[in-house]
C-alpha positions as CSV (number, residue, x, y, z in Angstrom):
1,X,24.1,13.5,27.0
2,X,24.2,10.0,26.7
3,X,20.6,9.4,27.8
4,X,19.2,12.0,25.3
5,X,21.3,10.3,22.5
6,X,19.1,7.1,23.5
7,X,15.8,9.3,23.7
8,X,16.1,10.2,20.1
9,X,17.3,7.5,18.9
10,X,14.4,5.5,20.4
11,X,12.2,7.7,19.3
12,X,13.2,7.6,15.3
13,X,12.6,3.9,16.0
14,X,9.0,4.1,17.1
15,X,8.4,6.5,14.5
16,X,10.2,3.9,11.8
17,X,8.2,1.2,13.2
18,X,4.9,3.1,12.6
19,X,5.2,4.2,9.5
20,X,6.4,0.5,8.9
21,X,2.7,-0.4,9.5
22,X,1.3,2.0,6.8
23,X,4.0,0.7,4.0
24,X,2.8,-2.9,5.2
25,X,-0.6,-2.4,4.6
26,X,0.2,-0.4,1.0
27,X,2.5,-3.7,-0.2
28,X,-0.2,-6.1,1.6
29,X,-2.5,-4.8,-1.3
30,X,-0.2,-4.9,-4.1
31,X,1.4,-8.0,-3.2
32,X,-2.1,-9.8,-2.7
33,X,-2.7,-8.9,-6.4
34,X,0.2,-10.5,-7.8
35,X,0.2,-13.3,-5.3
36,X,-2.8,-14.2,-6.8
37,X,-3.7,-12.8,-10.1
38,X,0.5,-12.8,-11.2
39,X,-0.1,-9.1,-12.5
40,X,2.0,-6.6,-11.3
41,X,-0.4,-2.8,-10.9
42,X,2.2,-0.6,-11.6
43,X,-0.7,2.2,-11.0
44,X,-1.5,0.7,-7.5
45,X,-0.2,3.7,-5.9
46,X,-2.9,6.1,-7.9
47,X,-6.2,3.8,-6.5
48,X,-4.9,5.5,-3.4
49,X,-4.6,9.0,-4.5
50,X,-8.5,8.3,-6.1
51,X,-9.3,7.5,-2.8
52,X,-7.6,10.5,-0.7
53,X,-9.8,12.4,-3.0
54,X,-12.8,10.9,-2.4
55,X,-12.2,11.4,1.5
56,X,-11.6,15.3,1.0
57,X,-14.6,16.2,-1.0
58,X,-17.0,13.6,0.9
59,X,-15.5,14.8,4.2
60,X,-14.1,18.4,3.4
61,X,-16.6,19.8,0.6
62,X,-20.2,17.4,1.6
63,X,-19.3,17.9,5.1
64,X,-19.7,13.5,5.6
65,X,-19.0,12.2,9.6
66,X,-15.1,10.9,9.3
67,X,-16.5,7.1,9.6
68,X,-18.6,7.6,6.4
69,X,-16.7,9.5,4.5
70,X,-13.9,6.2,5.3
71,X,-16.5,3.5,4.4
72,X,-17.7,5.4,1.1
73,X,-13.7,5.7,0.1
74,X,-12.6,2.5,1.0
75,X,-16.1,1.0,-1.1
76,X,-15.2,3.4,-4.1
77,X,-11.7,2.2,-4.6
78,X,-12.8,-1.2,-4.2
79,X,-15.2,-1.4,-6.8
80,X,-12.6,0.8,-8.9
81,X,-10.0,-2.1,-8.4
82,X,-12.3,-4.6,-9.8
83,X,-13.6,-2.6,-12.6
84,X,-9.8,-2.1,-13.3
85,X,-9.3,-5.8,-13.1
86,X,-12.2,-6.4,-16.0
87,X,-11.4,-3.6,-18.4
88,X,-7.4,-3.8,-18.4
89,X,-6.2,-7.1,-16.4
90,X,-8.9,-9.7,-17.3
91,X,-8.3,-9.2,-21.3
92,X,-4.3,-9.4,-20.9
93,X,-4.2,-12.2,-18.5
94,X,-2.6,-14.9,-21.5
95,X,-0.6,-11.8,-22.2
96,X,3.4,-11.4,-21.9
97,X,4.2,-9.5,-18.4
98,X,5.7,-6.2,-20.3
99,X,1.8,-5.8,-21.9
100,X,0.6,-5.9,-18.6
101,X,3.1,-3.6,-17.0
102,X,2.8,-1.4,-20.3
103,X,-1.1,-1.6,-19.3
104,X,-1.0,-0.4,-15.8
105,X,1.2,1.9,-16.9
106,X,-1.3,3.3,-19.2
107,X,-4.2,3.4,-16.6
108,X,-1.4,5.2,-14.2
109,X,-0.7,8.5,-16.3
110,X,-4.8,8.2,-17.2
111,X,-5.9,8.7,-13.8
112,X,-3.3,11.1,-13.0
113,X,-4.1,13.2,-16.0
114,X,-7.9,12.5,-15.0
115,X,-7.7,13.9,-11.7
116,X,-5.3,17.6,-12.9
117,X,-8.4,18.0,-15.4
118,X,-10.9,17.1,-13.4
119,X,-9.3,18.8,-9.6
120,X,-6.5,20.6,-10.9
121,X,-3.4,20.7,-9.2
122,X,-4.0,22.4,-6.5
123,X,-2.9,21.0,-3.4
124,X,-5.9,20.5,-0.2
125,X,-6.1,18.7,2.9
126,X,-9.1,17.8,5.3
127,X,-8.1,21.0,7.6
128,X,-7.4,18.3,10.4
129,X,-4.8,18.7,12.3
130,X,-3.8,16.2,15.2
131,X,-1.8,16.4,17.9
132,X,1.5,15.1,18.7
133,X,1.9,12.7,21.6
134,X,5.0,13.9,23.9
135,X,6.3,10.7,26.2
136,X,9.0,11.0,28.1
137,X,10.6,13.3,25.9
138,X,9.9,11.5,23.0
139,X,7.4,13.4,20.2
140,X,5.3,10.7,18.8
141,X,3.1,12.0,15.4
142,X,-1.1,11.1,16.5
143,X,-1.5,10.6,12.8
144,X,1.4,7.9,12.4
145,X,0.0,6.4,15.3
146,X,-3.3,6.0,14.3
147,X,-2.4,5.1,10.5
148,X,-0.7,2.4,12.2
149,X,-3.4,1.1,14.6
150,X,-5.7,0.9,11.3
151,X,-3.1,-0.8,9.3
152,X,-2.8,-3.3,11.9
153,X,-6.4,-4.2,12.1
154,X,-6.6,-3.9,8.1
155,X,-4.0,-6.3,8.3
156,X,-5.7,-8.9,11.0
157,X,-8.8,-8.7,9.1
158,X,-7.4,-9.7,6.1
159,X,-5.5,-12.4,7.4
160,X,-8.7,-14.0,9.1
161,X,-10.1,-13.4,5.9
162,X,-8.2,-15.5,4.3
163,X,-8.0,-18.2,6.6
164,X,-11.4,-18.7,8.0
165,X,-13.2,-18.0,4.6
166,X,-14.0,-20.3,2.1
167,X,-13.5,-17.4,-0.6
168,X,-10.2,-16.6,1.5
169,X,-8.9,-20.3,1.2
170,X,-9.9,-20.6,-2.4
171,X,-7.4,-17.2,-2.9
172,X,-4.7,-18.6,-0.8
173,X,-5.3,-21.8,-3.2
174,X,-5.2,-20.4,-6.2
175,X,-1.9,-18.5,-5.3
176,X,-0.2,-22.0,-5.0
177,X,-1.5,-23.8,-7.7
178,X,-3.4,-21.9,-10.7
179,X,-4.1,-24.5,-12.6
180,X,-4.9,-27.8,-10.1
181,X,-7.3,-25.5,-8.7
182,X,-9.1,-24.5,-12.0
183,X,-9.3,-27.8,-12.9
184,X,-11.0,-28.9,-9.3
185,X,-14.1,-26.4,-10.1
186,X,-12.5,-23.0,-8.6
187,X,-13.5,-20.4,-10.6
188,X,-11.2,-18.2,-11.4
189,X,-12.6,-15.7,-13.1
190,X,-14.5,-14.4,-9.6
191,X,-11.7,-14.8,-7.5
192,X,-9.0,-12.7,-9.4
193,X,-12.1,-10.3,-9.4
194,X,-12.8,-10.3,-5.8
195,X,-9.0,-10.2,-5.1
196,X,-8.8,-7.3,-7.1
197,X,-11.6,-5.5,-5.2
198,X,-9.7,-6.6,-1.8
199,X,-6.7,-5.1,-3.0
200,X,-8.5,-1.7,-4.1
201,X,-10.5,-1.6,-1.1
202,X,-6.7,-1.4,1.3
203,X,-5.7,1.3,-1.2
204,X,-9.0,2.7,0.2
205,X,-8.0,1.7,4.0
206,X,-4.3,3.1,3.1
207,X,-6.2,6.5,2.0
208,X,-8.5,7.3,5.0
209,X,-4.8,7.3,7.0
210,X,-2.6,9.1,4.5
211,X,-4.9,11.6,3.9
212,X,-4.6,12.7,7.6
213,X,-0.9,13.3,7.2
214,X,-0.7,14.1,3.3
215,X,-2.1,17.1,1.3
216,X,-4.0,15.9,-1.6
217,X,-2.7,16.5,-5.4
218,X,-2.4,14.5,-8.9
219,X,0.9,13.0,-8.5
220,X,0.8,12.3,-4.5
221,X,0.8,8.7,-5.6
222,X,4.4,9.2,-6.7
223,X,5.7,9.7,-3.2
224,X,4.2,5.6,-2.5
225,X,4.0,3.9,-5.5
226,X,8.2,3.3,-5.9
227,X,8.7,2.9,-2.7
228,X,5.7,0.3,-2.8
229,X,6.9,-1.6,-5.2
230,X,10.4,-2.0,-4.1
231,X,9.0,-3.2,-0.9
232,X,7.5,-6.2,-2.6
233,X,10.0,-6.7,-4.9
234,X,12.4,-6.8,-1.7
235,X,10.6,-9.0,-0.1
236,X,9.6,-11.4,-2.9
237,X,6.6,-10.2,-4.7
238,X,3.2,-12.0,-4.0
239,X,5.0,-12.8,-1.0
240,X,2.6,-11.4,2.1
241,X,5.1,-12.1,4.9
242,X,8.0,-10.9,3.0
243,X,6.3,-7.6,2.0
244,X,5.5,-7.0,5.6
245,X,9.1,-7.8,6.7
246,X,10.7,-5.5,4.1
247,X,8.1,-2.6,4.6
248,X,9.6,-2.4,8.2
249,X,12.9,-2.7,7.4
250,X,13.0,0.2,4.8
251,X,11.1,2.5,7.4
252,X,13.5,2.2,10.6
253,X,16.3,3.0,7.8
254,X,14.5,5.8,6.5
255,X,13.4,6.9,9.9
256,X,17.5,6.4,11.4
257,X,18.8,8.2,8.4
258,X,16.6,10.9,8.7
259,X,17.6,11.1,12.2
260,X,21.5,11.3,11.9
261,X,21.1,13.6,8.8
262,X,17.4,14.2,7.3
263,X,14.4,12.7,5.3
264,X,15.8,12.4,1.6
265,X,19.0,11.1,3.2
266,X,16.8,8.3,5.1
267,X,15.2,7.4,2.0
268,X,18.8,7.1,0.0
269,X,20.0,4.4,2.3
270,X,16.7,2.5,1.9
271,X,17.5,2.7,-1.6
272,X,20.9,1.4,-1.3
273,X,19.9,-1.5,0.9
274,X,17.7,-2.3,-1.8
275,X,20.4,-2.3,-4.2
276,X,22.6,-4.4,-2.2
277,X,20.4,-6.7,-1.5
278,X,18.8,-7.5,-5.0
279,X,22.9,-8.7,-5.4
280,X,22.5,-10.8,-2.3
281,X,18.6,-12.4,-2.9
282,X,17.7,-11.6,-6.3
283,X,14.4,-13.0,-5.9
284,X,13.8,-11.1,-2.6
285,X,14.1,-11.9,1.3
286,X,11.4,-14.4,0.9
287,X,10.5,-15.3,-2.2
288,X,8.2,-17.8,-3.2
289,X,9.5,-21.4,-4.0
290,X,8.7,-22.2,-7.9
């Protein structure tokens, strides 16, 4: 009895742990933005839902190879992060923080109402389904497992990205030091816009692997985008290392609550630790120094 107590348990760790990955890669995104661009995209969370859509009617209804169907996603959300960045962002960047928050708020319930008049609300999926791994007694979901082998390598590319890229160093740079940099010939302008296309284009990445595990509707970005944001606020926001320590910490307490009672009990605790915790470290686990 005592072994299959540690089989389960074990087993609501690994499954914590990968959908850790996926929640990294979703506050990598968001966290990049504001790490770099100080804007907070409260709609963050519907760039993703644009982009499950584009993977089930390129995929599903125009019948596109898996791969493509991926690289035309992650591309359109991409491009619709930076044309976010200079209709909304670019014009309220001298603006006070609640305008900006009251902005992205705006574009939020626009692209939800945009996509119930324009898909309805019907819910679809690919019609994939994948298997589930069984390993020594333990039941392993294909699709968590794979959304976490792409988050990883979304992850790693980004990284290198930034550190072996001049474009990638200039981000970093600007991150630290807004206006030293400005003044030493960085333009700023093009690098909040191509950080605003990187960050669109992981909402992409984050789509092609929710959409396996996800149906697709107007307000799926409501099941992310809180839990998102808490993420970053937990782990200091604009804060890459700190988003990806927090994202795994709230999913091996979802995944243990939901395993000594279920899901929306899992996700209660998370939201308690975060509650706790903003007592304990305000300004998140690892927040920036000022």
């Amino acid at each position: 009895m005592v072994g299959f107590f540690d089989i389960v348990l074990l087993e609501a760790v690994i499954n914590g742990l990968l959908l850790g990955g996926v929640l990294a890669l979703l506050a990598l995104g968001l966290n990049l933005i504001f790490g770099v661009i100080d804007v907070t995209w409260i709609c963050y969370a519907e760039l993703i839902m644009i982009g499950m859509y584009a993977m089930y009617f390129l995929f599903s209804v125009y019948h596109w190879p898996f791969p493509l169907a991926a690289i035309a996603a992650i591309l359109t959300v991409a491009a619709l992060g930076a044309l976010l960045h200079f209709v909304v962002i670019s014009p309220l960047l001298n603006a006070p923080p609640i305008n900006q928050l009251l902005a992205t708020g705006g574009v939020l319930f626009f692209l939800q109402s945009f996509a119930t008049v324009f898909f309805g609300i019907e819910f679809r999926n690919l019609g994939i389904r994948l298997p589930v791994l069984e390993f020594s007694d333990m039941f392993i979901s294909y699709a968590r497992l794979l959304a976490f082998g792409v988050a990883l390598v979304g992850m790693v590319l980004v990284y290198l990205f930034l550190t072996k890229t001049y474009t990638g160093i200039a981000i970093r740079a600007i991150a630290q030091d807004r206006q030293i940099m400005t003044l030493m010939g960085v333009d700023s302008r093009r690098i909040y816009l191509i950080t605003s296309a990187l960050g669109g284009g992981l909402a992409g990445l984050a789509a092609c692997v929710l959409v396996l595990q996800y149906d697709v509707h107007p307000f799926v970005g409501l099941s992310f985008g809180p839990i998102t944001f808490l993420i970053c606020v937990l782990g200091g926001l604009g804060n890459l290392i700190g988003g990806f320590v927090a994202a795994f910490l709230f999913a091996v307490i979802i995944s243990l609550g939901g395993l000594y009672s279920d899901l929306e009990w899992g996700y209660v605790l998370a939201f308690a630790f975060f509650i706790v915790m903003m007592f304990i470290r305000p300004a998140g686990l690892l927040a920036r120094r000022s």
